[in-house]
C-alpha positions in Angstrom: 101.7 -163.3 -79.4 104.0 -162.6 -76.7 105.8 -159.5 -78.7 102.3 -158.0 -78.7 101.4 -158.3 -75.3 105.0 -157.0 -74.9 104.1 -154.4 -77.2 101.1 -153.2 -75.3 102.1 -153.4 -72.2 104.9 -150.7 -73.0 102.2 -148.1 -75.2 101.8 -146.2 -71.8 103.2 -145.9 -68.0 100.4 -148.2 -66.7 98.7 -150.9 -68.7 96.4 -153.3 -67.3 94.8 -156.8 -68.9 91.7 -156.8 -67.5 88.0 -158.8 -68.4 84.8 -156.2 -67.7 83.2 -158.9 -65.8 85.6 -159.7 -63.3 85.5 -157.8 -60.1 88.9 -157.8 -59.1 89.6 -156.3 -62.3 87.5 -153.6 -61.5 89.1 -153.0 -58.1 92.3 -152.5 -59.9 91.2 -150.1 -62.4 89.4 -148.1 -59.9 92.8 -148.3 -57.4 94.7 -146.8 -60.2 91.7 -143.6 -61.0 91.5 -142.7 -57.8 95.3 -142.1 -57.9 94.5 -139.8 -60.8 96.8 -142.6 -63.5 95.1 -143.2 -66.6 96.2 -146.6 -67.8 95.8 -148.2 -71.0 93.1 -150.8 -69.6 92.7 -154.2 -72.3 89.5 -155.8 -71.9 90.7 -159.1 -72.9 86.6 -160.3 -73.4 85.8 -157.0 -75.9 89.2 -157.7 -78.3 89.3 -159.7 -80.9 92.6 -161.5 -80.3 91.7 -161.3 -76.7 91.7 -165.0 -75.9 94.9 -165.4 -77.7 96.7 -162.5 -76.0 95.0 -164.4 -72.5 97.0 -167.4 -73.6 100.4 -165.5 -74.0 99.8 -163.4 -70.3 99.3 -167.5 -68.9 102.8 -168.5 -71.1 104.6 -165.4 -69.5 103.3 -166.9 -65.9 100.5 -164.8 -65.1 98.1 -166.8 -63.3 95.5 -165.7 -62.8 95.4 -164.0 -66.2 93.6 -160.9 -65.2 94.1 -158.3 -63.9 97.9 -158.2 -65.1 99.2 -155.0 -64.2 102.5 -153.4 -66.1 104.0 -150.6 -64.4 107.1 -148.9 -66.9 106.7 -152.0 -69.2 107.7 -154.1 -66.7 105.0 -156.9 -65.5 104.1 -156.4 -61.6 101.3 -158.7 -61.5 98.3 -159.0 -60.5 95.6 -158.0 -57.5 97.7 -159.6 -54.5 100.6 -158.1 -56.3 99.2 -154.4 -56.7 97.8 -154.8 -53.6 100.5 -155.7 -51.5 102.5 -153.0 -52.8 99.9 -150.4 -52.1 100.2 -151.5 -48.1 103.8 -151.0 -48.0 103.5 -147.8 -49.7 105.5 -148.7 -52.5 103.3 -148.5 -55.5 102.6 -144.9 -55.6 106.4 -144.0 -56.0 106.9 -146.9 -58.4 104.2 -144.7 -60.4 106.1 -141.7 -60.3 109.1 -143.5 -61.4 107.3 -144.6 -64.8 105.8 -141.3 -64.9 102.4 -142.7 -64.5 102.0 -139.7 -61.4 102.9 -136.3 -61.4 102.6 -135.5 -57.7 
């Protein structure tokens, strides 16, 4: 299960593992729209393997689970993470690296 979380996390610039009821989740999401990136967002709670690929995101160390963000097909983390980064001014040319922004 990890290959296909590896897998998915490198089908576009940005992908985030998310659940549509958590909150923080949603913070994320909207963080990256209003930055005008389109990410491929999982909803771990609407797949079908969700719970599996959940498990595999906890094996790789993500903890909490979601959100898990992947910048370039690298994992960056989570809300603390994405956060953090956003402070120091560091995510938005981290986006333009992976080609996620194009200003």
């Amino acid at each position: 299960m990890e290959r296909a979380v590896a897998r998915l996390a490198s089908e576009r610039p940005v992908v985030i593992f998310s659940k549509s009821s958590c909150c923080m989740c949603h913070t994320i999401k909207t963080l990256f729209s209003d930055f005008g990136v389109n990410p491929a967002v999982h909803e771990l709670d609407e797949m079908p393997r969700g719970r599996e690929i959940e498990q595999a995101l906890a094996r790789l160390g993500c903890n909490p689970t979601v959100p898990t963000v992947f910048i370039g097909g690298e994992r960056v983390g989570g809300t603390n993470e994405i956060m953090t980064l956003h402070l120091n001014r560091s995510l938005i040319p981290m986006l333009k690296r992976a080609g996620a922004l194009w200003v």
